[in-house]
RORO-596391 format. One record per residue (C-alpha): residue number from 1; residue in three letters; x negated, y negated, z negated. Coordinates in Angstrom, 3 decimals. Layout:
N
> gumar / padren / c1 / c2 / c3
> NUM / ALA / X / Y / Z
...
END
This chain:
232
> gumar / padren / c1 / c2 / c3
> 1 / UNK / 6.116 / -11.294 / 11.317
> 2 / UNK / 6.688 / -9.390 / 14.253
> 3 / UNK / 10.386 / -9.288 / 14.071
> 4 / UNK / 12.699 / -11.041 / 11.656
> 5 / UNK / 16.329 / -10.413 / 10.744
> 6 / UNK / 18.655 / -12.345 / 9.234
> 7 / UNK / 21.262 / -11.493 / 6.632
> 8 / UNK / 24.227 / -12.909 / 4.410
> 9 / UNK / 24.121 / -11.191 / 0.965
> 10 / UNK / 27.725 / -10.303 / 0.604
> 11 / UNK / 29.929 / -10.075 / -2.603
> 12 / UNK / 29.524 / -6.054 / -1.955
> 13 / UNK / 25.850 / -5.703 / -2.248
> 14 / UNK / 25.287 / -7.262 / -5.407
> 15 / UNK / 24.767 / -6.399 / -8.655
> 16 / UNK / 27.021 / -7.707 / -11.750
> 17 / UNK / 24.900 / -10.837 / -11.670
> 18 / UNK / 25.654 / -11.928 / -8.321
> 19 / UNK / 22.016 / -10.694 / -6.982
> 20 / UNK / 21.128 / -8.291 / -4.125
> 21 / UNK / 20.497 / -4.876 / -5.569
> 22 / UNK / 16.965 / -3.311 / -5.432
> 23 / UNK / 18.286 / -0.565 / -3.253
> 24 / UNK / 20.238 / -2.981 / -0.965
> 25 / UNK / 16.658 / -4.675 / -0.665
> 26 / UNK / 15.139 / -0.838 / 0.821
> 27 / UNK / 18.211 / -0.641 / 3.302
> 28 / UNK / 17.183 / -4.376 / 4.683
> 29 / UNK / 14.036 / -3.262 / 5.060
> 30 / UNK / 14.924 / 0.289 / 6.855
> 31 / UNK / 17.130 / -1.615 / 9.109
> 32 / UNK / 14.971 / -4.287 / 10.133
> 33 / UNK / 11.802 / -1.878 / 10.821
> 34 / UNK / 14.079 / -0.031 / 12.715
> 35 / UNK / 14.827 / -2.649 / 14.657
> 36 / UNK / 11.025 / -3.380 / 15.228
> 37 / UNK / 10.565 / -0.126 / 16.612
> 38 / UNK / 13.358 / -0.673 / 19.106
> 39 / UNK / 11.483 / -3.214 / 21.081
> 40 / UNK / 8.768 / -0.313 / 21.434
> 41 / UNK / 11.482 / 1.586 / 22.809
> 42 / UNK / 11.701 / 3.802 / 19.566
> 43 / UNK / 14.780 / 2.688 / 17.764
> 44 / UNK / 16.512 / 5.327 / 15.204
> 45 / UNK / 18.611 / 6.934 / 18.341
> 46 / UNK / 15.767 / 7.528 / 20.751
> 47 / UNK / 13.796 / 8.744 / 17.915
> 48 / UNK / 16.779 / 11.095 / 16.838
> 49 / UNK / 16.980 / 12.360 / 20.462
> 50 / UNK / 13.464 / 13.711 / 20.197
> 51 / UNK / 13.934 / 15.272 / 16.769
> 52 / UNK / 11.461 / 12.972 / 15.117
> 53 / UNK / 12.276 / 10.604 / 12.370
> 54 / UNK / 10.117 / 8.298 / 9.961
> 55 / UNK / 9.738 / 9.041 / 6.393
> 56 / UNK / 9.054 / 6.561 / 3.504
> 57 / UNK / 6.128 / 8.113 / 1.251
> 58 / UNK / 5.517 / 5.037 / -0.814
> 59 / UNK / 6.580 / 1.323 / -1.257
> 60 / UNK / 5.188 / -1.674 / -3.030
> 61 / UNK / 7.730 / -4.183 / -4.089
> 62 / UNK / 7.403 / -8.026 / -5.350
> 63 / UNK / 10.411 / -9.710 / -6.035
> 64 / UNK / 9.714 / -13.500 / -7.284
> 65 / UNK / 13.244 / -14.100 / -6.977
> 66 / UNK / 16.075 / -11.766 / -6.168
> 67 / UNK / 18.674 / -13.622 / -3.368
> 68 / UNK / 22.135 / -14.339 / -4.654
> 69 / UNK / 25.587 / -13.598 / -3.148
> 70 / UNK / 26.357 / -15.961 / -0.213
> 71 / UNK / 22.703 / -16.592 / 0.190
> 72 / UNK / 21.277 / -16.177 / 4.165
> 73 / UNK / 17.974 / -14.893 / 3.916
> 74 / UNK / 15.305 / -13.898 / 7.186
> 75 / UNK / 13.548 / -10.580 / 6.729
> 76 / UNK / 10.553 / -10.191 / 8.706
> 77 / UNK / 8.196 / -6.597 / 9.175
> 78 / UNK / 5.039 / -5.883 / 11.250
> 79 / UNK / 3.355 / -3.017 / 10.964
> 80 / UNK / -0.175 / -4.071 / 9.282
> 81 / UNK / -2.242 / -0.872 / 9.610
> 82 / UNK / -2.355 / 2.916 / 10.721
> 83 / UNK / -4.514 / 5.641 / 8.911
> 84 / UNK / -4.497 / 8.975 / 10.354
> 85 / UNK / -0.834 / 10.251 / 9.823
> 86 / UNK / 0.638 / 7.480 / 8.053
> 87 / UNK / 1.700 / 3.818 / 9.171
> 88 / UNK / 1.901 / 0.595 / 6.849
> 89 / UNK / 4.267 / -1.811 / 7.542
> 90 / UNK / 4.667 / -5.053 / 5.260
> 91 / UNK / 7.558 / -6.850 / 5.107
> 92 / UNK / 8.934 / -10.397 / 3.597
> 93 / UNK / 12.281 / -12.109 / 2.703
> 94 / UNK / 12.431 / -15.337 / 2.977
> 95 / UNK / 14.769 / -18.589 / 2.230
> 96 / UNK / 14.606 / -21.561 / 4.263
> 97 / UNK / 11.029 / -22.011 / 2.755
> 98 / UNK / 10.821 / -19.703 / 0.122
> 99 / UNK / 9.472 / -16.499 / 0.007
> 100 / UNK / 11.671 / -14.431 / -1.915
> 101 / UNK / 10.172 / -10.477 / -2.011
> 102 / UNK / 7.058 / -9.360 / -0.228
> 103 / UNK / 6.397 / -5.380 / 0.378
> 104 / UNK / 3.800 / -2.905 / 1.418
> 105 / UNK / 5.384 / 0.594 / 2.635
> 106 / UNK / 3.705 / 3.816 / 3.904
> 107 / UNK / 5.750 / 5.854 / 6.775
> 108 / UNK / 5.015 / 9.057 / 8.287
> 109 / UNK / 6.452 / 10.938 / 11.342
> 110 / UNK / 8.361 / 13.892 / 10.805
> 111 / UNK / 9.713 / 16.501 / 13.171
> 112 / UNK / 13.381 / 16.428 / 12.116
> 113 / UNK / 14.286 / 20.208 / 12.062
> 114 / UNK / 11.404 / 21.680 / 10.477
> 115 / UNK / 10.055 / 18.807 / 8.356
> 116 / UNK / 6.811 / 19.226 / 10.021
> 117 / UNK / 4.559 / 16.521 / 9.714
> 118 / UNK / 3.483 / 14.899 / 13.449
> 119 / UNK / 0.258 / 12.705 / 14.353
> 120 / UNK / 0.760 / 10.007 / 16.249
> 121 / UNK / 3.735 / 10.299 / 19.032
> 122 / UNK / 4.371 / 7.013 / 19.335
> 123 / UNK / 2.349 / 4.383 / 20.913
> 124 / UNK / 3.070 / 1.319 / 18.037
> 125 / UNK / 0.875 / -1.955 / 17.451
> 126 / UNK / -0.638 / -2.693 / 14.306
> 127 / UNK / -0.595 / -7.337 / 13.592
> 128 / UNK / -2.888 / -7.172 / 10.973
> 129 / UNK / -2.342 / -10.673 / 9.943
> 130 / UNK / 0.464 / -10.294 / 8.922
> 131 / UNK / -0.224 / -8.452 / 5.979
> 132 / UNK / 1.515 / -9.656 / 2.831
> 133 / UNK / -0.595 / -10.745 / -0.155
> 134 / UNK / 0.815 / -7.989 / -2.489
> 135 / UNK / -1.407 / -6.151 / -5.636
> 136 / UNK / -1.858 / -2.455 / -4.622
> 137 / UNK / -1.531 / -0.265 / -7.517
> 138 / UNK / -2.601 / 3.539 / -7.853
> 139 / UNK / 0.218 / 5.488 / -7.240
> 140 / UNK / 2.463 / 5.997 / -10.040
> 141 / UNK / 1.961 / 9.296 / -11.904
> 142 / UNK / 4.299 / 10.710 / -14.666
> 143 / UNK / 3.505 / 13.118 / -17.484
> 144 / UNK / 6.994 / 14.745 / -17.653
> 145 / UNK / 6.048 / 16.835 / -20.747
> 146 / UNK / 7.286 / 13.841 / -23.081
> 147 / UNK / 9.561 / 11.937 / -21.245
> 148 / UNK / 13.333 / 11.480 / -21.978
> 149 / UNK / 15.670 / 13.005 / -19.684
> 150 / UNK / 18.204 / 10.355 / -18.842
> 151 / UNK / 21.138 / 12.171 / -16.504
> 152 / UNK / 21.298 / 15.027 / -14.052
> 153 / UNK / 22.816 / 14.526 / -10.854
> 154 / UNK / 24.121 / 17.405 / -7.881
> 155 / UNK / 23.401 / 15.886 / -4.618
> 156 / UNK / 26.465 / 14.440 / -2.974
> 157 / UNK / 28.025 / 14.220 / 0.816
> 158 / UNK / 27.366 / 10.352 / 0.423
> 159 / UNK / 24.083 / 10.687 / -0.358
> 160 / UNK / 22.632 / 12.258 / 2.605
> 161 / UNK / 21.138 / 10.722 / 5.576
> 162 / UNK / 20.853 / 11.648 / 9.121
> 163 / UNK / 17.429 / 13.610 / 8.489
> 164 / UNK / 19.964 / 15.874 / 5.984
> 165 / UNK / 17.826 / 14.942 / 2.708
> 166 / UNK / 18.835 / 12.411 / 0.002
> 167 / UNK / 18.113 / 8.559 / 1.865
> 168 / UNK / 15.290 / 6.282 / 0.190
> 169 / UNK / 17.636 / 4.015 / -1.098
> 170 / UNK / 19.916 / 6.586 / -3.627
> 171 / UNK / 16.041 / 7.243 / -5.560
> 172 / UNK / 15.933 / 3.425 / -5.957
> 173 / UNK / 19.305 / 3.836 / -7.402
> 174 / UNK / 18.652 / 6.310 / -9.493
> 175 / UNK / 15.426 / 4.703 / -10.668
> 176 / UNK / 17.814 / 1.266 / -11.464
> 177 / UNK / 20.260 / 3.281 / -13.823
> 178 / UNK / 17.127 / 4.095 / -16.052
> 179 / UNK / 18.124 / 2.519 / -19.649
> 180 / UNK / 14.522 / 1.271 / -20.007
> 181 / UNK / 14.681 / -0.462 / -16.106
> 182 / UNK / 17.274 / -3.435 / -17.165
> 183 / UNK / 14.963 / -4.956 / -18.812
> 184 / UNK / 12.795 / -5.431 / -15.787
> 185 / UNK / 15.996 / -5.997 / -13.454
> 186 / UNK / 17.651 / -8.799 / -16.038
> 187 / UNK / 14.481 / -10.499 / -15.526
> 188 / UNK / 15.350 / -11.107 / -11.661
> 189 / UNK / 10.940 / -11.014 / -11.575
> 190 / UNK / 9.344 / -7.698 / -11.319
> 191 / UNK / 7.571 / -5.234 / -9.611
> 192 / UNK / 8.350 / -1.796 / -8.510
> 193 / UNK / 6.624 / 0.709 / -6.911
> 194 / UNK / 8.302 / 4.212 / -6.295
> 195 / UNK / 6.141 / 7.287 / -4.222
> 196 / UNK / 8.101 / 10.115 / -2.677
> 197 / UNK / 6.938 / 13.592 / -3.442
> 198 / UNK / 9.407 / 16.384 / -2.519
> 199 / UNK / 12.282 / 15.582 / -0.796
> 200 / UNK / 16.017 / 16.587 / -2.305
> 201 / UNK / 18.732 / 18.249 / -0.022
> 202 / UNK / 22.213 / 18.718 / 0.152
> 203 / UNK / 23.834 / 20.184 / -3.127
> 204 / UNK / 20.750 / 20.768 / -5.203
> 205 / UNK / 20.644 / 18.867 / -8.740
> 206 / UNK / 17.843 / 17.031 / -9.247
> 207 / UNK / 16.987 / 15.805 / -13.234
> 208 / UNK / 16.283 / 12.730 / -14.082
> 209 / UNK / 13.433 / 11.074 / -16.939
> 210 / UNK / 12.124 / 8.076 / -18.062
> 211 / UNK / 9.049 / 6.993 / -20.359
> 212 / UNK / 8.335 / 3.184 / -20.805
> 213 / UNK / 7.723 / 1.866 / -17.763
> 214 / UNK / 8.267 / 4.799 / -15.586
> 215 / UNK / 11.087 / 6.394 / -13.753
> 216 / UNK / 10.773 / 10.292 / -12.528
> 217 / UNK / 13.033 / 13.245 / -10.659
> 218 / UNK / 12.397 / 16.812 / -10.704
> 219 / UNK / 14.626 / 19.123 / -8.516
> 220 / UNK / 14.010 / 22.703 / -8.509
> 221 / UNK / 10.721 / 22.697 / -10.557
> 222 / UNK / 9.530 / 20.236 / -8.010
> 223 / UNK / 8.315 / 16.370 / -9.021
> 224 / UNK / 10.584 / 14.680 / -6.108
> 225 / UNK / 9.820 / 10.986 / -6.444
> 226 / UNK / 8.191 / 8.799 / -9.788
> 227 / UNK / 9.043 / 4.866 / -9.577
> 228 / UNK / 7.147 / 2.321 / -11.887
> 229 / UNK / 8.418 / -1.088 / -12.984
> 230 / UNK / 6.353 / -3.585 / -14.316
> 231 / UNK / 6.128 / -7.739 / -15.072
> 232 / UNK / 4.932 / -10.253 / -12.662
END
């Protein structure tokens, strides 16, 4: 990989098992792309400064074996591939020897204060041999019609990132307090796949459902983000 990170999973980002949380695995891998982009000379401040930011439309996750508190793992990213507007960018954790979680993830450029989506502004490198072997799914759809409505949640301070919508990481939260997800996340082996939709802004109340496998928002009569867990 193109550039690798390391990291000690601390007490604080685990779950009640001792393992790294799903949505502590999506803020390793937002910090070390952004630390790829620095050494094009686009790191999260630069970016900022120009009113553009990256969005996460979709990500494929693999996780063989969660990491446990006091672990040291590596995580590594490259960005595999660019298709018109939107840039894939694998990444893997790793320890010592072992590879741990592999992901695919789709980005696109956004102007910052009007949401607007931008082509290419950048001038990035795509290694594609360092793609991860990783199954590629359909996107995960949801027929909300039937499902169950699990909670309903107002937006909070805490939950807002720098591009003033809800961060990445709070829908993989969400997604995780699904009563039909422990049963994937007990297993430590699983797959999970989430797509972005709408994004969710400071102080709406977005309403959350689940049906078997899946995991869905709505906020304001819009579909906001649908997850899917599933065995490996």
């Amino acid at each position: 990989m193109r550039t690798c990170e390391s990291y000690e999973i601390r007490e604080s980002l685990c779950d009640c098992y001792g393992n790294l949380r799903l949505s502590n695995v999506f803020l390793m891998m937002q910090e070390t792309a952004s630390m790829d982009l620095v050494l094009y000379g686009f790191g999260r401040e630069e970016l900022f400064d120009k009113d553009i930011a990256f969005l996460l439309r979709r990500a494929v996750v693999e996780v063989k074996r969660m990491p446990k508190m006091n672990e040291i793992i590596e995580v590594g990213t490259s960005q595999v591939e660019r298709q018109s507007l939107v840039y894939f960018r694998d990444f893997e954790f790793k320890s010592q020897d072992e590879t741990l979680i592999i992901a695919r993830t789709e980005w696109f450029l956004v102007r910052i204060s009007d949401k607007k989506i931008l082509r290419s502004v950048i001038d990035t490198e795509s290694f594609s041999q360092h793609k991860v072997d990783i199954y590629y799914p359909d996107k995960p759809d949801m027929d909300f019609i039937d499902a169950k409505k699990f909670d309903s949640i107002k937006t909070a301070y805490s939950h807002i990132d720098a591009n003033m919508h809800v961060n990445n990481t709070q829908y993989v939260v969400w997604a995780c307090d699904a009563p039909n997800a422990l049963g994937y996340l007990e297993k430590k082996r699983f797959s999970f796949d989430i797509f972005f939709r709408s994004e969710v802004k400071p102080s709406q109340t977005i309403d959350l459902f689940e049906k078997g496998q899946l995991v869905g928002g709505i906020c304001e009569g819009n579909v906001s983000f649908v997850a899917r867990f599933d065995d490996l």
